[in-house]
Structures are given as C-alpha cells and as structure tokens.
C-alpha positions in Angstrom: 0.0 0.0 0.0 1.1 3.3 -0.8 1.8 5.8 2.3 -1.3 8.6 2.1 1.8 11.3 1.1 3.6 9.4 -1.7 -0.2 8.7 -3.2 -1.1 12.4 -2.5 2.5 13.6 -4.4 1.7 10.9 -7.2 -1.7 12.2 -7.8 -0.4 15.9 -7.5 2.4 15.2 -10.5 0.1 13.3 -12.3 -2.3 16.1 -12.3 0.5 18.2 -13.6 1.6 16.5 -16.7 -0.4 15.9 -20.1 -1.9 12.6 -21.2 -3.6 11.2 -24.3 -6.5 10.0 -22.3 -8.7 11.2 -19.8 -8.5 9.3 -16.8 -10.7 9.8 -13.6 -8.8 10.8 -10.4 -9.4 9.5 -7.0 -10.0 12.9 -5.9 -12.7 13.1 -9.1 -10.7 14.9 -11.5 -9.2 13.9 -14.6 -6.0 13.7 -16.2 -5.7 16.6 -18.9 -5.3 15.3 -22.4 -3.4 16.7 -25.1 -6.0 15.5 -27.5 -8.7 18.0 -29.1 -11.6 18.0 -27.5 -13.2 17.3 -31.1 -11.2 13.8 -31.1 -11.7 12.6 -27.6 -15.1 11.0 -27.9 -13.1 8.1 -30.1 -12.5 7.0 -26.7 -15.8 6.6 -25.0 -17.1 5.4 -28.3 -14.0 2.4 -28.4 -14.2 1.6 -24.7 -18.4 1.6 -25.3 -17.9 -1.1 -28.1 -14.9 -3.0 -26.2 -17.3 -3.1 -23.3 -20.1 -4.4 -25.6 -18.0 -7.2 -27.0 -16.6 -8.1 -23.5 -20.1 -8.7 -22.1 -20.7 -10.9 -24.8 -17.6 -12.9 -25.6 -15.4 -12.5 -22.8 -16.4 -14.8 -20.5 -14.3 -17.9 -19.6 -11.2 -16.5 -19.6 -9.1 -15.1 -16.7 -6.4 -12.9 -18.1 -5.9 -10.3 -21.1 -3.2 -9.3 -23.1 -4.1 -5.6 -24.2 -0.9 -5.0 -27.2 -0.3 -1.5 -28.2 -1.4 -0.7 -24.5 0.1 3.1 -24.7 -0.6 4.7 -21.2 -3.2 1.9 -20.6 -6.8 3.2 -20.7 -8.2 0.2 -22.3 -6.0 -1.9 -19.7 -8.1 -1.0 -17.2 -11.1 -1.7 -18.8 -10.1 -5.2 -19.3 -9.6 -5.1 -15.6 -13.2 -5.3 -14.7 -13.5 -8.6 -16.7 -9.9 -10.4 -16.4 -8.2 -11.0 -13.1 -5.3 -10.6 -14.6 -4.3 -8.0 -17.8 -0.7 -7.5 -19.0 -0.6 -4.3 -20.9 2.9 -4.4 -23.6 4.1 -1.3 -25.6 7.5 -0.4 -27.2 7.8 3.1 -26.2 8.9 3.1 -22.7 7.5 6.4 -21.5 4.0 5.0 -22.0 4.6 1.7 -20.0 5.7 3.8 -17.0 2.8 6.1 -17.3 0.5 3.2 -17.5 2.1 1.5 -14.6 1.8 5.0 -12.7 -1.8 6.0 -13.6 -2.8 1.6 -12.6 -0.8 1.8 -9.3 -2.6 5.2 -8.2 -5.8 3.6 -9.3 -5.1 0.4 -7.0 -4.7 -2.0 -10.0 -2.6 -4.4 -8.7 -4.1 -6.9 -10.7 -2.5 -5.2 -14.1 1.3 -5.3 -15.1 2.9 -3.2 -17.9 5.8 -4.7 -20.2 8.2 -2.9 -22.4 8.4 -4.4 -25.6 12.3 -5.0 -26.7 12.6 -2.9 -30.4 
C-alpha cells in the first residue's frame, strides 16, 4: 500500500503532466489530455464497443493481453473482466505512465511490459 503522502505527491504530479486519455482521479478529477476536445469522444465510443463485445464474448477467460497498450486506458477496462491484464508497448514512456496511472488507481491486478525494439 502506498503511504497517504507518496499517493497524495503521485496524484499531484500526475495532475501536472499531459496525457492522451482522460482518466478519472481518485480525488474526481481527470487527467488533462493533449487531444482535441473534437477527437476525444473516439475513446468513449471504443471503450463503449470493447465493453459491448466483453459482455458478450469474454467470458471464460481469466487474463488479457491488451498490445499497443500506450498509457493503458483500455487496460483498465479489461480489468473489470480479467483477473489478470498485462498491458505491452514499445515506447517506454508509456509503459511507465500506464504503470503510474494503474498503481494510483489500485490496479494491482494489471502489469505493464516494455516491448524489446
């Protein structure tokens, strides 16, 4: 477990920096996104359809692979249907942020990999 100052300097530096996604805060706020506001609804519409397919066809299994993770949005999605997600990327900026954003989120269950290039 994170000691409450470390998790309140995390969220405090990640509220500082700019992401590609929007992700919700534990204090209710979200990430700020470098992406037009005109482009960002790809996002909800993808993690709408993923969601879709998930309730659907993704039963049975226990763990997800989620390739081309980036800084992991659609990892933690496949958290709340996998016990287990592994999210792989080759640029390594976006595996740490992925790691960062899961960890302050209290994803334990997800673990980022660096893809050799």
């Amino acid at each position: 477990m994170v000691p409450p100052q470390r998790e309140t300097d995390e969220l405090n530096q990640i509220k500082q920096e700019k992401w590609f996604y929007e992700f919700v805060l534990p204090d209710g706020t979200k990430t700020e996104s470098y992406v037009p506001e005109y482009a960002r609804k790809i996002h909800t519409t993808r993690e709408a359809a993923l969601r879709k397919y998930l309730a659907t066809f993704g039963q049975g299994f226990s763990s997800a692979l989620d390739v081309s993770c980036h800084e992991g949005y659609f990892s933690l999605v496949l958290s709340d249907y996998f016990k287990k997600v592994i999210g792989i990327d080759k640029n390594q900026e976006s595996v740490g942020k992925a790691a960062r954003i899961a960890k302050l989120l209290g994803h334990a269950e997800i673990s980022f990999k660096k893809l050799c290039s």
